[in-house]
N, C-alpha and C positions, 0 to 999 in steps of 0.2 A: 643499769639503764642510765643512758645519760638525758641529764633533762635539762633544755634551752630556758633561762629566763623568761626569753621573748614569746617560747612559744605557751609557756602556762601563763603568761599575763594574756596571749591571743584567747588561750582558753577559758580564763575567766571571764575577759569579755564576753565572749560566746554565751557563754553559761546564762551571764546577766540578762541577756537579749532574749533567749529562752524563756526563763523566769518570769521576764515581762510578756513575752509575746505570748506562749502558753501556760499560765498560770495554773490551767485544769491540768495538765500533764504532770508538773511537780506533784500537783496533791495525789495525785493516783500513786506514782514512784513511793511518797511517803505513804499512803495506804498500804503496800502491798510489803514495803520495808516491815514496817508496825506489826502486821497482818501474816504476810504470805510464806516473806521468806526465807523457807526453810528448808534440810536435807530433803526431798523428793517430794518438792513443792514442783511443779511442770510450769514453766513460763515459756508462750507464745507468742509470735509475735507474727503478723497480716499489713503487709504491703499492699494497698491497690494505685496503681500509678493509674495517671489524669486518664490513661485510653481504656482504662478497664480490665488490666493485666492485674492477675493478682499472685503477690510470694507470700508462702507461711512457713513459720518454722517455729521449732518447739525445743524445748532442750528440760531435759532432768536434771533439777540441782542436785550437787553434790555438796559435800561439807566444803570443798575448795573454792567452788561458787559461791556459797554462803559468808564464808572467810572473803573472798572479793569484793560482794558487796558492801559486807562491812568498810572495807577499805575504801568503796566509792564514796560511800555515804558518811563518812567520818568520823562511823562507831569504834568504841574500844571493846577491848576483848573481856 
């Protein structure tokens, strides 16, 4: 994978702007890190856009999942 300086410093910013702007959103992420997950924990997720359309999706963790989050979230093994 090649990775552009510029664009993981764009990414950090991002991240920081998050942080601040939905502070309840991190805590959950870390809740459900703490918490949830695990091999064949089911995480969901429910879009409803401004007109009323709604998307859902669902996925089963697998161990490779659980190994990724770890990597999102910047746990060691």
């Amino acid at each position: 994978m090649n990775k552009n300086p510029m664009a993981l410093l764009q990414l950090k910013e991002r991240f920081d702007t998050l942080r601040i702007e939905h502070p309840k959103f991190l805590a959950f992420l870390r809740a459900i890190r703490e918490n949830a997950v695990a091999e064949g924990s089911v995480l969901e997720m429910k879009v409803t856009t401004p007109d009323g359309s709604e998307y859902i999706s669902n996925i089963r963790m697998t161990n490779n999942d659980v190994e990724a989050m770890k990597l999102l979230f910047g746990e060691e093994e």
